[in-house]
C-alpha positions as CSV (number, residue, x, y, z in Angstrom):
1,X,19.1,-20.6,25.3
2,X,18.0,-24.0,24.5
3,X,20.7,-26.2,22.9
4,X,18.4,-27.6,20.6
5,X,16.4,-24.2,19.5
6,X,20.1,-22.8,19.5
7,X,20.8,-25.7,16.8
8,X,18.1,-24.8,14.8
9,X,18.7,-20.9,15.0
10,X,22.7,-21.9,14.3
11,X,21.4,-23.1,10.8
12,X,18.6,-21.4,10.0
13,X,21.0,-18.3,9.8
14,X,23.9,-20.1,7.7
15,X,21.3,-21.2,5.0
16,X,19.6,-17.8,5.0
17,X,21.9,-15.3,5.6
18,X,19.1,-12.4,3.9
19,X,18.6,-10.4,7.9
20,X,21.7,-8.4,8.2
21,X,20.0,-8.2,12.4
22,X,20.1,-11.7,12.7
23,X,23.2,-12.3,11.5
24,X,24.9,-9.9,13.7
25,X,22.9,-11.0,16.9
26,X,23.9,-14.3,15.8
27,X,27.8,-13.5,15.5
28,X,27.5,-11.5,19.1
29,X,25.8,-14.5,20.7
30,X,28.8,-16.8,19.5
31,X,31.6,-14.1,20.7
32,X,29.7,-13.4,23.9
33,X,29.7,-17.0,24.8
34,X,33.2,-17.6,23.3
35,X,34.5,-15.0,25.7
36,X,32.4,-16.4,28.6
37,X,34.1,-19.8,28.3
38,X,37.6,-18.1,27.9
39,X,36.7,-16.0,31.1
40,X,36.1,-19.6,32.9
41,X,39.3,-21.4,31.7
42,X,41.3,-18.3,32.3
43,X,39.8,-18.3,36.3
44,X,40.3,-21.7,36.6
45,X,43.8,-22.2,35.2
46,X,44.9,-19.5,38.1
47,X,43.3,-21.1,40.7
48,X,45.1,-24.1,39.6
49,X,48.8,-22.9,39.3
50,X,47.9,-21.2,42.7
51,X,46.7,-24.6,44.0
52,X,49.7,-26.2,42.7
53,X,52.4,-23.9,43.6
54,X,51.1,-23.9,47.6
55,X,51.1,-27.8,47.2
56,X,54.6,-27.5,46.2
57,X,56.0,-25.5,49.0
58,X,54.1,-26.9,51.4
59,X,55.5,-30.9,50.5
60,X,58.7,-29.6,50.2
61,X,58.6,-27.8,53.7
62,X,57.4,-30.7,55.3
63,X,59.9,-32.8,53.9
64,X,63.4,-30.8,54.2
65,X,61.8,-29.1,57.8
66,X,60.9,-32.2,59.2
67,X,61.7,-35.7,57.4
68,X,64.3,-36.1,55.7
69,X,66.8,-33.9,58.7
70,X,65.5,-37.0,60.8
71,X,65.5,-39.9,58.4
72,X,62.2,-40.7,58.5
73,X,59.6,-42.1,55.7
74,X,56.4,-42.1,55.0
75,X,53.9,-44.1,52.5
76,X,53.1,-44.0,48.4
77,X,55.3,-42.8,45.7
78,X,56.9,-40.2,48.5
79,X,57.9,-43.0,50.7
80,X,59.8,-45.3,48.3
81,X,61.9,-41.9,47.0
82,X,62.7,-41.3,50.8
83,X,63.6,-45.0,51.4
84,X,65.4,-45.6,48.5
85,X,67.4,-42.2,49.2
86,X,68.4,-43.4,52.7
87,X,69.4,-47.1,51.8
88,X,71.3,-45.6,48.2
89,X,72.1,-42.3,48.9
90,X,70.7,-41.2,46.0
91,X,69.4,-37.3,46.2
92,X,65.7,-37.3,46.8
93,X,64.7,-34.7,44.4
94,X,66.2,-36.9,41.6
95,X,64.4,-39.9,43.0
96,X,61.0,-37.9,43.2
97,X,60.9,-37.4,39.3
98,X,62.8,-41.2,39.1
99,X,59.5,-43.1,40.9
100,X,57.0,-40.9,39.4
101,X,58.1,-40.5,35.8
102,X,55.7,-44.5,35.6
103,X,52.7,-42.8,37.2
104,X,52.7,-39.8,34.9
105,X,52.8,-41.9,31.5
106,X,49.9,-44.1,33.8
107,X,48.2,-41.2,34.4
108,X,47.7,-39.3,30.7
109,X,46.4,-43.1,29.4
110,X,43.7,-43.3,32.8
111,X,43.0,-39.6,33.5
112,X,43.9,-38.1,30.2
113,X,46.7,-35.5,29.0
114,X,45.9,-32.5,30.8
115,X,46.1,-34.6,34.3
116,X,49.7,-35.7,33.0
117,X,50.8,-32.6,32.2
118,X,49.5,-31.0,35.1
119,X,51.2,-33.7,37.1
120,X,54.4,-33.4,35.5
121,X,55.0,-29.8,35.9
122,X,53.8,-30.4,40.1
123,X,56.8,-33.1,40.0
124,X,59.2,-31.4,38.4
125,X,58.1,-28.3,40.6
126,X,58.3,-30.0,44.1
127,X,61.8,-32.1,42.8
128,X,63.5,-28.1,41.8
129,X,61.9,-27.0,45.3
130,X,63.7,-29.9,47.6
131,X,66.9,-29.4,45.5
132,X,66.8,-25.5,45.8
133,X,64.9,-23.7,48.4
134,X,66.4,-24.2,52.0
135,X,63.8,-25.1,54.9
136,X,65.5,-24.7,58.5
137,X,64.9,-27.8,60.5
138,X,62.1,-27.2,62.6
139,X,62.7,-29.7,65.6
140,X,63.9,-33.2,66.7
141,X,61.0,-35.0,68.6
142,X,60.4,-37.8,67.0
143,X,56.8,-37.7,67.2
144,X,56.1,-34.3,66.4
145,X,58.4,-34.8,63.6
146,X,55.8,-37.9,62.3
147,X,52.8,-35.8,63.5
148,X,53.5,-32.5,61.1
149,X,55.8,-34.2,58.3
150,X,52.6,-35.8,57.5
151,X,50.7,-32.9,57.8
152,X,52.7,-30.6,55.6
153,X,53.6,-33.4,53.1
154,X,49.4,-34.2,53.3
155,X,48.4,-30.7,52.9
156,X,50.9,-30.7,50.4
157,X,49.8,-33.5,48.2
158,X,45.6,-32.0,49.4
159,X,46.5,-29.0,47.5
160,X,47.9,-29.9,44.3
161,X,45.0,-32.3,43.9
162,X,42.8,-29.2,44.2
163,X,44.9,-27.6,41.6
164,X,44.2,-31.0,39.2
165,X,47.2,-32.6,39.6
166,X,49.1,-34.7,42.1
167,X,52.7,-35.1,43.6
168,X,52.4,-38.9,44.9
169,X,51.2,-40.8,42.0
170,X,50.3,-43.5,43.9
171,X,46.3,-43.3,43.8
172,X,47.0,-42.5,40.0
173,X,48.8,-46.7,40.3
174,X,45.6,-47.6,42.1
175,X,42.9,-46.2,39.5
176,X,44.6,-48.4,36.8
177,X,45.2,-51.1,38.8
178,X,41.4,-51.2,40.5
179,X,40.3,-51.1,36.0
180,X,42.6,-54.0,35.6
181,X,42.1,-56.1,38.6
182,X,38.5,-55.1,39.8
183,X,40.3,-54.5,43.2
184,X,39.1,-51.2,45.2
185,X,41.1,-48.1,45.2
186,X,41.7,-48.2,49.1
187,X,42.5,-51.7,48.7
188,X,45.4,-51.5,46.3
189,X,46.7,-48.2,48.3
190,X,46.5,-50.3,51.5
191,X,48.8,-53.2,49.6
192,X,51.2,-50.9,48.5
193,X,51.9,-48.7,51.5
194,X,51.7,-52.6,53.6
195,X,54.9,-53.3,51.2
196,X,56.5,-50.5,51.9
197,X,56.2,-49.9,55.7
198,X,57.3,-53.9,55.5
199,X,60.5,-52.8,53.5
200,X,61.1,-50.0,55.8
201,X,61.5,-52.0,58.8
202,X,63.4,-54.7,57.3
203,X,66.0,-52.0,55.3
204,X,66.2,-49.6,58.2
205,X,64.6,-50.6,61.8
206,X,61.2,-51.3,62.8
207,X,60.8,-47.4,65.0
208,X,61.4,-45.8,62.0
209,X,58.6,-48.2,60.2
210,X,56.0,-47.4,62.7
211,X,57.0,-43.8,63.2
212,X,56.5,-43.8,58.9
213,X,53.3,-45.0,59.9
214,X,52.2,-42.3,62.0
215,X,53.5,-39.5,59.4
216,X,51.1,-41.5,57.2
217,X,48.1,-41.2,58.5
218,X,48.4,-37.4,59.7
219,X,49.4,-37.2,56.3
220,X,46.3,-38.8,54.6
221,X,43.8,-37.2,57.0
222,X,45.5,-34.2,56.0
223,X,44.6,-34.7,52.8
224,X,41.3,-36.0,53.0
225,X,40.6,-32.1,54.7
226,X,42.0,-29.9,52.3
227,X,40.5,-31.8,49.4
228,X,37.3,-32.6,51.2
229,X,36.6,-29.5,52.9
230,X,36.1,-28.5,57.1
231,X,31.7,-28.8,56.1
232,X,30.1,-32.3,55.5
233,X,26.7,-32.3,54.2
234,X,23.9,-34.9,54.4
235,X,22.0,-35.1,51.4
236,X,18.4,-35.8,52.8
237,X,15.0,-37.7,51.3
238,X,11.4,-37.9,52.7
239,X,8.8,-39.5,51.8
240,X,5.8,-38.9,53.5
241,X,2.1,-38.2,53.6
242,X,2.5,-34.8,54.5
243,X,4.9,-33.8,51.9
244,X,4.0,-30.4,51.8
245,X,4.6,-29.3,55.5
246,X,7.6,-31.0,55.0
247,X,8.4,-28.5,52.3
248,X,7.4,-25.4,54.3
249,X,9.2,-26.6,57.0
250,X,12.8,-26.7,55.0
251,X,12.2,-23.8,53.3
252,X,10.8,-21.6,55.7
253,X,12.6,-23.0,59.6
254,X,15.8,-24.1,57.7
255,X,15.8,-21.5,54.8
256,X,17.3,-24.2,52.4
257,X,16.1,-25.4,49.3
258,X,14.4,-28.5,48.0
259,X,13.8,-30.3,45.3
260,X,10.7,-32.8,44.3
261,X,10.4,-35.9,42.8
262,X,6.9,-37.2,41.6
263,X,6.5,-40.9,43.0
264,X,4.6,-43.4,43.6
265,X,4.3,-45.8,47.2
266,X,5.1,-49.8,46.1
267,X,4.0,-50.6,49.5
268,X,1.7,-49.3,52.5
269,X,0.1,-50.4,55.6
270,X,-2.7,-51.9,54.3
271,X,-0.3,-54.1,51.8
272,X,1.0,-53.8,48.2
273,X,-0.5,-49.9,46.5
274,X,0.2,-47.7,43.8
275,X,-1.0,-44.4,45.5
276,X,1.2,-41.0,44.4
277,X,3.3,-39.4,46.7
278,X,5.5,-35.9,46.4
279,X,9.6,-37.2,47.3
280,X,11.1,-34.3,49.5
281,X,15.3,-33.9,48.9
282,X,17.5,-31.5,50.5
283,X,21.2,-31.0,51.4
284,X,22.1,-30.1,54.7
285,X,25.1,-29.6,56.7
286,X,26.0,-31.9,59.5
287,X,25.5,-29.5,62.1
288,X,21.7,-28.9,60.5
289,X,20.9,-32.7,61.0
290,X,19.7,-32.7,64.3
291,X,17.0,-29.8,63.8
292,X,15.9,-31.5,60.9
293,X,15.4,-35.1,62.9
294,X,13.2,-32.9,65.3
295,X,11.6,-31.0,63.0
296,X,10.3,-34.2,60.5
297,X,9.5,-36.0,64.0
298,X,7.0,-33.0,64.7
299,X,4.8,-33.3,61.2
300,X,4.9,-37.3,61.0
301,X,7.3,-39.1,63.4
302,X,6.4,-42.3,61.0
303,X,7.9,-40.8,57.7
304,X,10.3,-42.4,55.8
305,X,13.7,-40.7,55.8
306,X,16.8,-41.5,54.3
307,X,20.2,-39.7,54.9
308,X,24.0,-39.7,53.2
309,X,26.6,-38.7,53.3
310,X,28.1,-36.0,50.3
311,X,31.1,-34.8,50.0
312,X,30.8,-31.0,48.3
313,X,28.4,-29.2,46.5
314,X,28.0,-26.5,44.0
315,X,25.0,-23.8,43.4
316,X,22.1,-23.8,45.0
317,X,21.0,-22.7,48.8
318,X,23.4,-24.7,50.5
319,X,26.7,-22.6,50.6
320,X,24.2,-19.5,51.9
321,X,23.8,-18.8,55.9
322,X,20.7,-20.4,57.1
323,X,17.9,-18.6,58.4
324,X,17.5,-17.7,62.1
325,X,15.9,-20.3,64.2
C-alpha cells in the first residue's frame, strides 16, 4: 500500500472508529506487517551471528595455525597486537581487545551503536578463541606461511564484515579520520599499514617486514572476495536512436532486464538539439560484456554506451540464469 494513502487510512480509522470491518482490517494490516518486519530482523540477526562466528574461527585459525607459531605479522589493528606481542611478550588475545577497545568507542560515534556492539562481541569472540581453542601448526615455509595466514586472517576479517561487524578496526580509524581530514579511506589505511611494516623491520628484521607484507596483501584480496563476491557486474547505459531494438535485444538475446529513462540529446551531428531520446540501462555480469559489445555493434555501431563497474546487486533479473544464446 501506498505510504501516503496508508497515512490517511491510519487516521481516518482513529478519528472514526464507527466500522467494526475496518477497524479490524486495520489492526491485521499493522500485526501482519509487524510480524513481517520481525520475520526480517529475526533472518538477518542469524545470518549475522553465523557470519560472525565463521569470521572468528577462521582469524583465529589463521593466526595460531600459521602466524604467530612462525613469528610473523601482518598489517592494521591485527599487526600492531602481533608486533607488540613479539617485542613485549604480552599475550596476543589480551592485546587484540587492548588495540581495538579505541576503534570500538570510534566506531559507535561514526557507524552507530549496533556496529559497536556488533564489533565488540566479534573482538571479544576472536580474543576467547586465540586464548582457548588450540589450532595445530600447519607448516613452516615461510611463504606459504605469508600466503595462507593472510588468507585465513582475510577471510576472516571478509566474513565478520558480512555479519556487520569487524575484527581489525582499522578501516573503522580511516572512516573517522578521511571526515576529519578530507583524506581518502585507502589513503589513511596505506599510511598506517606504511608505519607499521616500517616499525616491523626496524623492531624485528626487515624478512619478517616484507614477508608481513605479503600476508597483507593475500589477506586484503582475501577480503575484498568474500565481501565483494566471485560475480562482477557492469552496470550498462545506451543511448541511441534505435532504442527500442536495443530493448528487445536485452530482453529477449540476454533475457535480462531494463530499465528507461525519458531524455533528451544536448548535442547531435548537425550541432546543439533538444530532440527526445529513450536512455537504455541494464546490469550485466562481466562474462555477459562481450555479447553485449557485439550485439549493440549490430543495431548501431555509433551509439553511445557507457559502462561501470558495481559491486553487488539486489532483486531484479540479474541474480537469474540468462537465457540460451
Amino acid at each position: 500500500m501506498n505510504p501516503f494513502w496508508f497515512k490517511i487510512l491510519n487516521k481516518t480509522l482513529s478519528e472514526e472508529k464507527t466500522n467494526d470491518m475496518e477497524i479490524t482490517f486495520h489492526s491485521a494490516y499493522r500485526l501482519a506487517k509487524r510480524y513481517r518486519e520481525l520475520k526480517i530482523n529475526a533472518r538477518r540477526l542469524c545470518k549475522d551471528v553465523l557470519f560472525i562466528t565463521a569470521g572468528i574461527f577462521a582469524a583465529a585459525f589463521g593466526l595460531k595455525g600459521f602466524i604467530l607459531p612462525n613469528g610473523f605479522t601482518d598489517g592494521g589493528a591485527t599487526g600492531i597486537a602481533l608486533l607488540t606481542s613479539q617485542v613485549s611478550g604480552i599475550p596476543l588475545y589480551l592485546l587484540i581487545i587492548a588495540v581495538n577497545v579505541p576503534f570500538v568507542f570510534i566506531g559507535s560515534r561514526v557507524l552507530g551503536r549496533n556496529f559497536a556492539i556488533k564489533t565488540a562481541i566479534a573482538i571479544a569472540g576472536l580474543s576467547l578463541c586465540v586464548g582457548v581453542v588450540q589450532f595445530p601448526e600447519v607448516t613452516q615455509d615461510k611463504l606459504l606461511v605469508a600466503l595462507f595466514g593472510g588468507f585465513f586472517l582475510g577471510a576472516g576479517i571478509g566474513l565478520t564484515v558480512r555479519g556487520g561487524a569487524v575484527i581489525d578496526g582499522t578501516e573503522v580509524l580511516a572512516i573517522y579520520a578521511g571526515r576529519k581530514i578530507g583524506a581518502t579511506i585507502g589513503d589513511i589505511i596505506l599510511i598506517i599499514n606504511i608505519l607499521i611494516f616500517s616499525a616491523a623491520a626496524w623492531l624485528l628484521n626487515i624478512e619478517t617486514a616484507l614477508y608481513a607484507m605479503i600476508t597483507y596483501l593475500a589477506a586484503s584480496k582475501t577480503l575484498d572476495f568474500i565481501v565483494e563476491g566471485i560475480e562482477e557486474y557492469i552496470g550498462v547505459t545506451i543511448i541511441s536512436n534505435h532504442s527500442e531494438e536495443m530493448r528487445q535485444m536485452i530482453i529477449e538475446r540476454l533475457g535480462r532486464g531494463v530499465t528507461i529513462y525519458k531524455g533528451e540529446r544536448g548535442y547531435g551531428k548537425k550541432g546543439q538539439s533538444r530532440k527526445e531520446v529513450d536512455i537504455i540501462y541494464t546490469v550485466i555480469t562481466r562474462l555477459e560484456l562481450s555479447k553485449v559489445k557485439t550485439e549493440i555493434e549490430k543495431i548501431e555501431p555509433d551509439a553511445f554506451v557507457i559502462m561501470n563497474s558495481i559491486k553487488d546487486t539486489r532483486g531484479g533479473m540479474i541474480k537469474r540464469r540468462p537465457l540460451a544464446h
